[in-house]
C-alpha positions as CSV (number, residue, x, y, z in Angstrom):
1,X,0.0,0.0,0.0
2,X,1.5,3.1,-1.1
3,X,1.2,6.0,1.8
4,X,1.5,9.2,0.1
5,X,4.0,11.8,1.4
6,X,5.0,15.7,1.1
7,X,7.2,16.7,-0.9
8,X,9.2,20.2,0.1
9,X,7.9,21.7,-2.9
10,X,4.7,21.2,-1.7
11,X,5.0,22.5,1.8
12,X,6.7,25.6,-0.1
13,X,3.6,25.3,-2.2
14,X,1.4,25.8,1.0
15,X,3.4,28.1,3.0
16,X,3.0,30.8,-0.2
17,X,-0.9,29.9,0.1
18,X,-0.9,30.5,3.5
19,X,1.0,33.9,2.9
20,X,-1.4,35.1,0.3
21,X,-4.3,34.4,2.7
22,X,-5.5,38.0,3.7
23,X,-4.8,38.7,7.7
24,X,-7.2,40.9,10.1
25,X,-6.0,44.2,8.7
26,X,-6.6,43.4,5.1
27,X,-10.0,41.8,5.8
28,X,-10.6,45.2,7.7
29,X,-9.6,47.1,4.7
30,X,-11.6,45.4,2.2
31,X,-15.2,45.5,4.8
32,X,-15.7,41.7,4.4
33,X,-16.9,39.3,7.5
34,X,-15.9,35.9,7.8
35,X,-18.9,33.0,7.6
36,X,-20.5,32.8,11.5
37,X,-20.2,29.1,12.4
38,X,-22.9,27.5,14.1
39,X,-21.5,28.3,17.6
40,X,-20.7,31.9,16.7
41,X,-24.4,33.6,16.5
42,X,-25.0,32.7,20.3
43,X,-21.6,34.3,21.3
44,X,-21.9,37.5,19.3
45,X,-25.3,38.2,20.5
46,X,-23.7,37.8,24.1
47,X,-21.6,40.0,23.3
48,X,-23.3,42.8,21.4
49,X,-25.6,42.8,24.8
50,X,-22.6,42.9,27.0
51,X,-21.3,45.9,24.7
52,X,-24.8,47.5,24.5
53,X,-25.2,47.4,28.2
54,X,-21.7,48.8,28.9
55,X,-22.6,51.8,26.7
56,X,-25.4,52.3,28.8
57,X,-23.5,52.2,32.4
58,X,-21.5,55.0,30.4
59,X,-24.2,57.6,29.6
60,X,-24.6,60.7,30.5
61,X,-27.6,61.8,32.5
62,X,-30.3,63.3,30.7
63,X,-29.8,66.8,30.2
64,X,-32.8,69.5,30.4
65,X,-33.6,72.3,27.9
66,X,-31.9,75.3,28.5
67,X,-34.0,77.0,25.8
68,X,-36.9,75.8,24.7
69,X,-39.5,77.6,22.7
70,X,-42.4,75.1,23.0
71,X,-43.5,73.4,26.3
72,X,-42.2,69.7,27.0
73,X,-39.0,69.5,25.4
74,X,-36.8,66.6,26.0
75,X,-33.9,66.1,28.3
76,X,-31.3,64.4,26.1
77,X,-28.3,62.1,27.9
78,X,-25.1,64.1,26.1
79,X,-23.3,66.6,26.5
80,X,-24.8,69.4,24.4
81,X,-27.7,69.2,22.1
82,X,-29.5,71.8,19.7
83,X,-32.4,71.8,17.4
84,X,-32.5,75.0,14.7
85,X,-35.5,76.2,12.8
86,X,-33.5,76.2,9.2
87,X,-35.6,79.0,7.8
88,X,-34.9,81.2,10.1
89,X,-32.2,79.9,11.8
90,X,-33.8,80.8,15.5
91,X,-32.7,78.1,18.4
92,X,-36.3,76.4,18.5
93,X,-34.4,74.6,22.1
94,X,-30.9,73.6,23.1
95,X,-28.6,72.5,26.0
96,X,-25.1,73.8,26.3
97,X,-25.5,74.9,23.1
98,X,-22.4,77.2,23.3
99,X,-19.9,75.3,25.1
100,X,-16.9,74.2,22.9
101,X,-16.4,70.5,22.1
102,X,-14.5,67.9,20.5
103,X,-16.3,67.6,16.8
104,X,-14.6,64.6,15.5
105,X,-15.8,63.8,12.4
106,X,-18.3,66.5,12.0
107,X,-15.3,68.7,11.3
108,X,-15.7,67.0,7.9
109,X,-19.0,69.1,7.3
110,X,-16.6,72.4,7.0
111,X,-14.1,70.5,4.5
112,X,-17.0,69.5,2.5
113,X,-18.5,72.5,2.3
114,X,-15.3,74.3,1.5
115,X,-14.5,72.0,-1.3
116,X,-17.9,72.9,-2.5
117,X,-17.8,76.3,-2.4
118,X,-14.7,75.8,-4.9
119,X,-16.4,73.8,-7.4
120,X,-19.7,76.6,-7.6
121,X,-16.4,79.1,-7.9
122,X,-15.1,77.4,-10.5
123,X,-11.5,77.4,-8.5
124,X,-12.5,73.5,-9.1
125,X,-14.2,71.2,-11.3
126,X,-15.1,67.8,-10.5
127,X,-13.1,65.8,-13.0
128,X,-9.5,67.7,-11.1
129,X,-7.3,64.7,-10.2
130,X,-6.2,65.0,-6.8
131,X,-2.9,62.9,-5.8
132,X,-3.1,60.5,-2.3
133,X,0.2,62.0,-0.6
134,X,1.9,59.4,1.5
135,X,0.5,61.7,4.4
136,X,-3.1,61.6,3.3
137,X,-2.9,57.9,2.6
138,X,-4.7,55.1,5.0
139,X,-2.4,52.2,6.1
140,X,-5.1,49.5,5.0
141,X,-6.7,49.3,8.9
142,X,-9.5,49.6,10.4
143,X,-8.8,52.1,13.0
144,X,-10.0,55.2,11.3
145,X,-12.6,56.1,8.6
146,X,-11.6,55.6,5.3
147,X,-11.8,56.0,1.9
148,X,-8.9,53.1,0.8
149,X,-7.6,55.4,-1.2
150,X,-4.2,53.3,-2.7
151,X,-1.0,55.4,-2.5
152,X,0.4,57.9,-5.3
153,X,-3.2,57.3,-6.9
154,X,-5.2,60.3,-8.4
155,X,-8.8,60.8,-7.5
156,X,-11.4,63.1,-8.9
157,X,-12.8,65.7,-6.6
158,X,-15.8,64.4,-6.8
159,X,-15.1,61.0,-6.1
160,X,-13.2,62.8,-3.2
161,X,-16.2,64.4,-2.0
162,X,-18.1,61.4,-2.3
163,X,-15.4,60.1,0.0
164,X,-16.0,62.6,2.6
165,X,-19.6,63.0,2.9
166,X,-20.7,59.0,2.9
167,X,-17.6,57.2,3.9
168,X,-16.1,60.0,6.3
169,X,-12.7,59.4,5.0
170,X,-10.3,60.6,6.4
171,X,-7.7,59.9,3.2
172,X,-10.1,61.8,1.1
173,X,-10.3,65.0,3.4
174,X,-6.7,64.9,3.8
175,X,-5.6,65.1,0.2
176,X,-8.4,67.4,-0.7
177,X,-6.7,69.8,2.1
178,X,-3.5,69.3,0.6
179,X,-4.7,69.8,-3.3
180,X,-6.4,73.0,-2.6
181,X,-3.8,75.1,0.7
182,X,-0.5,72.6,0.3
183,X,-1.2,71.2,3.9
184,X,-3.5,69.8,6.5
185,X,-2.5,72.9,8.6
186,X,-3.1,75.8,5.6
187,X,-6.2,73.9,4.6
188,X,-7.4,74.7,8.7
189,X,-6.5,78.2,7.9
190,X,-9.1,78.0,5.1
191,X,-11.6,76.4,7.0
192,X,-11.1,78.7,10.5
193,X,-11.6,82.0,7.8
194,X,-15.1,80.5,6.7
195,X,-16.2,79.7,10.4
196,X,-15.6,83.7,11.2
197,X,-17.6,84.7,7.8
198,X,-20.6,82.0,9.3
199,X,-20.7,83.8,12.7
200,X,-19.3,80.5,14.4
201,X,-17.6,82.2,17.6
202,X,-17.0,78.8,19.7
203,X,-15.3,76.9,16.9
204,X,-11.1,76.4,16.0
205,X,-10.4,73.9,13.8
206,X,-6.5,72.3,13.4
207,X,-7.4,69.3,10.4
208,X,-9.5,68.5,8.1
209,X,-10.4,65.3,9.6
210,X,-11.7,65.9,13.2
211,X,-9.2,63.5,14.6
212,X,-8.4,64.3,18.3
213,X,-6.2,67.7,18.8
214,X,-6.7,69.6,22.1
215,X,-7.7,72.6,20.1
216,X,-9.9,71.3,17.9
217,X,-13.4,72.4,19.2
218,X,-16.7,73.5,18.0
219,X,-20.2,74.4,19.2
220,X,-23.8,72.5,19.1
221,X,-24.7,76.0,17.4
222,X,-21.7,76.5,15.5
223,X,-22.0,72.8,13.9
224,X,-25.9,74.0,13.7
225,X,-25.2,77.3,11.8
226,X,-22.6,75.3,9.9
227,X,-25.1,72.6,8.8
228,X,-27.5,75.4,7.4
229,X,-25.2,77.2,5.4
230,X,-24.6,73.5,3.6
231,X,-28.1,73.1,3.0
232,X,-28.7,77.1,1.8
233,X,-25.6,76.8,-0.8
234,X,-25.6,73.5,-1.6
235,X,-28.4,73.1,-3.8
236,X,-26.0,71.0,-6.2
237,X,-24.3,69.2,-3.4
238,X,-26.8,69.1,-0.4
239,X,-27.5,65.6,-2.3
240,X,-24.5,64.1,-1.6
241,X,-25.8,64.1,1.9
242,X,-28.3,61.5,1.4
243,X,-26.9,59.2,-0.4
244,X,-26.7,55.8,1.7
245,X,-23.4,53.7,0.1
246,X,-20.6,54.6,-1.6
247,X,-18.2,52.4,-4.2
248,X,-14.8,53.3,-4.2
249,X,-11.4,50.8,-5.5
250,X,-13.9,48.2,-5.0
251,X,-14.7,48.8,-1.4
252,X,-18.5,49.7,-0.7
253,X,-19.3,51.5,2.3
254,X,-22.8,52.7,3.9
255,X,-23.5,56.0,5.4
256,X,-22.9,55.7,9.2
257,X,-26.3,57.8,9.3
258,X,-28.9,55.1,9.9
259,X,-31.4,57.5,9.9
260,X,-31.2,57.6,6.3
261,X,-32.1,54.6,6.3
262,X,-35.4,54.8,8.8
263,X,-37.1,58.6,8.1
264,X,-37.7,59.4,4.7
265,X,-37.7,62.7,6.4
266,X,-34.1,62.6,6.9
267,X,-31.6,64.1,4.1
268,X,-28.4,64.2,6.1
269,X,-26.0,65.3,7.4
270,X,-22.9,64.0,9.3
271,X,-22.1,61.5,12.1
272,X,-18.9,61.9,14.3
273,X,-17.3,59.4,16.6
274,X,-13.5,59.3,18.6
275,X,-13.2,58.3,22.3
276,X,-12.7,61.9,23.2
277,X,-16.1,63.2,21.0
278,X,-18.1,60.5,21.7
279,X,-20.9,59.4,19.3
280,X,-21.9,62.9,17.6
281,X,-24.7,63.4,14.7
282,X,-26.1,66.6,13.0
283,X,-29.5,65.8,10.8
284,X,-31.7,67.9,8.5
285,X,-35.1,66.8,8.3
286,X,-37.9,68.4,6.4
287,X,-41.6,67.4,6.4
288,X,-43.9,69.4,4.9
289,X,-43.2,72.8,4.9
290,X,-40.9,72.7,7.6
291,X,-37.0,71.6,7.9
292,X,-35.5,71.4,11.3
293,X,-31.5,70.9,12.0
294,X,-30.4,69.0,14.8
295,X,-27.6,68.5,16.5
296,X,-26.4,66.2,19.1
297,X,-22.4,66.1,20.7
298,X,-21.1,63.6,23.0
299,X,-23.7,60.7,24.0
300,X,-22.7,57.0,24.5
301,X,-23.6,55.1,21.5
302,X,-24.5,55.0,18.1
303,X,-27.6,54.1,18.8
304,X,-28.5,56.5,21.2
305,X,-27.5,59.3,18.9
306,X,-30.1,58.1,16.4
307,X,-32.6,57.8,19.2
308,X,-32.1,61.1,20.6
309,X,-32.4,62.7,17.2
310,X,-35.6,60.5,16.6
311,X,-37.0,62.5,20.2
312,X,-35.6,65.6,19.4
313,X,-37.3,65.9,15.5
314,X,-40.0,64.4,16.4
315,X,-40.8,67.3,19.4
316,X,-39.5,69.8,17.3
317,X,-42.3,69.1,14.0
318,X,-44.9,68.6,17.3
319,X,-44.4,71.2,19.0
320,X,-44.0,73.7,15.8
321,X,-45.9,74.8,12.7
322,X,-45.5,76.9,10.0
323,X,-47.6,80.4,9.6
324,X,-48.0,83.1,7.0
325,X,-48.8,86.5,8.9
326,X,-49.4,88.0,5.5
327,X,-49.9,86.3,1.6
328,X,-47.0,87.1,-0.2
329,X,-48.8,89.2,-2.9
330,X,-50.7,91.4,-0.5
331,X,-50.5,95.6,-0.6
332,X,-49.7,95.7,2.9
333,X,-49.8,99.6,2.9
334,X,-49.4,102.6,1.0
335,X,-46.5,104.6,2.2
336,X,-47.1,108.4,2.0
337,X,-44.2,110.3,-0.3
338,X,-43.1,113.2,-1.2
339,X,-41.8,114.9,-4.3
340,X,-43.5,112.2,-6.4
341,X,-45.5,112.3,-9.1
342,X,-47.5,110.0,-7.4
343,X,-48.2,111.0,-3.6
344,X,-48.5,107.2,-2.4
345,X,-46.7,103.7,-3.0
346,X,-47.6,101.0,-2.4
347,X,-45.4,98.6,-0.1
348,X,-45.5,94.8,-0.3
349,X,-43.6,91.7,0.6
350,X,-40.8,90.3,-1.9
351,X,-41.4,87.2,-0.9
352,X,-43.6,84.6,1.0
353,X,-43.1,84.8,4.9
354,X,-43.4,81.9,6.9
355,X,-42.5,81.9,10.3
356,X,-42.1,78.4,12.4
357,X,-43.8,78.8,15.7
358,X,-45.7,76.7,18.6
359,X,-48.6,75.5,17.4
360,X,-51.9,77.3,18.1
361,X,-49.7,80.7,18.4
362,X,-51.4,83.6,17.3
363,X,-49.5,86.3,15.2
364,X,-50.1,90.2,15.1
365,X,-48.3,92.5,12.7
366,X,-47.3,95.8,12.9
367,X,-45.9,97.8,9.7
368,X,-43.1,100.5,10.2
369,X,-41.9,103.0,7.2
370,X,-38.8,104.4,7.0
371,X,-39.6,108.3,7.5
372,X,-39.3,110.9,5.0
373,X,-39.8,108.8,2.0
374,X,-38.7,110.8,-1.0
375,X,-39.2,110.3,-4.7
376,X,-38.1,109.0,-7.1
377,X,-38.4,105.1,-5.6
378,X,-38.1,102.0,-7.6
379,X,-39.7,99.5,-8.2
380,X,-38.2,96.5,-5.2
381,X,-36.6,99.2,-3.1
382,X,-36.8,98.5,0.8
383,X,-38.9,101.2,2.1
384,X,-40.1,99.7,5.5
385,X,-40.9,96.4,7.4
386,X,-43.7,94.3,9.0
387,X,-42.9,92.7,12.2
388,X,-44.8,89.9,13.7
389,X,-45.3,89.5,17.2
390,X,-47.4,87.4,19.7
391,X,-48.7,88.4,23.0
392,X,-46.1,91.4,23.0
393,X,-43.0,89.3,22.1
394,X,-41.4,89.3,19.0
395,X,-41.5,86.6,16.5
396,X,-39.9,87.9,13.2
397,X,-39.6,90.9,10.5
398,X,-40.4,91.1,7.3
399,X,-38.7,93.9,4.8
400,X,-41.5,95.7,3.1
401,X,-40.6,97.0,-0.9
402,X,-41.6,99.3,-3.4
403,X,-44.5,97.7,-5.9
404,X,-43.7,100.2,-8.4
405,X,-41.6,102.9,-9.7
406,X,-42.3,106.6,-8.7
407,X,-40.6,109.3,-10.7
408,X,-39.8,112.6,-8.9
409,X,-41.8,115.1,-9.9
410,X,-41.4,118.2,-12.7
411,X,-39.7,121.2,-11.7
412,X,-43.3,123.3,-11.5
413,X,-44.9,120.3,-9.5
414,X,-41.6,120.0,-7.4
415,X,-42.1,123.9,-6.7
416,X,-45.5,123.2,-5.1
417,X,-45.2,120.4,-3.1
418,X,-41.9,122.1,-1.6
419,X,-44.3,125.4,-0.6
420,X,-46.8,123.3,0.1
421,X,-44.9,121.3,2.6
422,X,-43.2,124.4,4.3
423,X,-46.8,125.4,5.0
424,X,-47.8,121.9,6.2
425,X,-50.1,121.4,3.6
């Protein structure tokens, strides 16, 4: 009986098999999962409870409304929370809503945006080939957020942006800084002079990535103001947001925003998580009429950030509605003039006026001109405002303009009016 035996070639033969065989980091790189064996599903459930439950021991306790515009709003277990009416961009309730705090990846929000202010500028176009610096490039683990951009490639800017948006790369943002100010550090110069133009006073940023630096902080409102100016500019982009996977060098990767994948309310924004941070998210949600920003720093999961959005929306689009105080094609008043060849104009809104307020709120208007209105006055010209109020407090303002042209009068009819008006006429 012949008893087979192994050669050395083939043991060499197995040893390069075994080589070739992708390790832990390469599996992590890639995003595939190994087949559960029979015994595995009890374990992992065991230990996704044990995790769940240790998350839980870790959370915050819940914090109350600072500000709140509406009875009953929630107390949320992190460490600042916000939710922003985006029309107007009033505070509609919030909880440390100014203190400064570790973004982490909602820093990525500013890149983005920057990068899109550059393509509407033409200073970019989408097809631009960006180059992955040995800086920018992700050593194949899966310790951070990444793209997989490979080394020395070139990537289109949109591709790139892709990259930052649904993946949260931190490859992409990183070579995008690089491309457009030479450096992580001059692309934070970029990105600190936009913050100041936005009116974001609690905010310093030091990458373009959001990973941990001691001086890299921002607000629940900065992030919020932040978030609208996306959404107000981004009429191209503000897609982007919602988009739930990503393809890139083979690798697919979904949106870490599960509520994209629950509210069909929901069209974005940006999730953010390091062991400093904690589990961040900033949403946009619009039903109806209505679109409400939210924004939620430094609770203990991942799914408790999607729950306490869920409770924080869903009380904000409760507690709220939309109002008109006046139809946008209304005369609201005529304003008296002089020197005209009309004595009158007529003043109107520009544009529909809604205001978001608590439901059931009743809204008064008072109309104020600017005095001494003189001809001639064209046609859109700001010559007053409306402001709305309820039960004394103010609720918004209106600009009030021009409905037609008025042509200063002839020198005869000038004469008179001026003689007239000496004598109070």
């Amino acid at each position: 009986m012949h008893t087979p035996t192994f050669s050395t070639l083939s043991i060499a033969l197995a040893i390069t098999l075994g080589a070739l065989v992708p390790g832990p980091a390469a599996f992590a790189a890639k995003h595939t999962k190994a087949k559960p064996t029979a015994a595995k599903p009890a374990a992992a459930k065991k230990a996704a409870a044990a995790k769940k439950a240790a998350a839980a021991a870790n959370a915050l306790p819940p914090l109350a409304a600072q500000v709140a515009l509406a009875p009953n709003a929630p107390a949320l277990p992190a460490k600042a929370w916000l939710l922003m009416d985006f029309d107007s961009g009033e505070v509609l309730a919030s909880a440390n809503a100014e203190e400064a705090l570790p973004p982490a990846s909602l820093t990525k929000m500013m890149t983005s945006y920057i990068v899109e202010q550059a393509l509407r500028a033409g200073k970019l176009k989408p097809t631009d080939l960006v180059t992955v610096s040995e800086n920018a490039w992700c050593r194949g683990t899966s310790a951070e957020s990444c793209m997989y951009l490979p080394l020395n490639s070139q990537a289109t800017v949109i591709d790139l942006l892709r990259g930052i948006i649904i993946q949260s790369g931190n490859d992409a943002s990183k070579a995008i800084a690089e491309h457009m100010a030479g450096s992580e550090a001059g692309f934070a110069k970029l990105m600190n002079a936009e913050a100041q133009r936005l009116g974001m006073k609690h905010t310093n940023f030091v990458n373009p990535t959001g990973l941990p630096d001691p001086t890299h902080k921002s607000s629940a409102r900065d992030l919020a103001i932040l978030a609208r100016a996306i959404i107000q500019d981004g009429a191209e982009y503000y897609p982007l947001y919602a988009e739930r996977d990503f393809k890139y060098n083979g690798i697919k990767q979904g949106n870490r925003n599960v509520l994209l994948y629950t509210d069909p309310t929901v069209d974005g924004l940006k999730t953010g998580h390091t062991a400093e941070a904690g589990y961040c998210l900033v949403t946009s949600s619009k039903r109806d009429n209505m679109r409400l920003i939210s924004v939620i720093l430094n609770t203990h999961s991942a799914q408790a950030r999607a729950d306490q959005t869920r409770t924080l929306l869903g009380w904000g689009f409760g507690s709220f509605e939309k109002v008109s105080p006046i139809p946008a094609n209304a005369v609201v008043t005529s304003a008296k003039l002089s020197f005209g060849k009309a004595d009158t104009v007529a003043a109107g809104l520009g544009a529909p006026w809604m205001l978001t307020v608590p439901r059931g709120t009743t809204v008064q208007t008072t109309v104020e001109m600017k005095p001494g209105l003189e001809a001639p006055v064209a046609k859109g010209s700001v010559i007053g405002k409306v402001v709305a109020t309820s039960n004394g407090k103010p609720m918004g303002e209106a600009p009030l303009l021009a409905q037609v042209d008025v042509e200063r009068s002839g020198w005869l009819l000038l004469a008179w009016q001026h003689v007239s008006k000496l004598f109070g006429q």
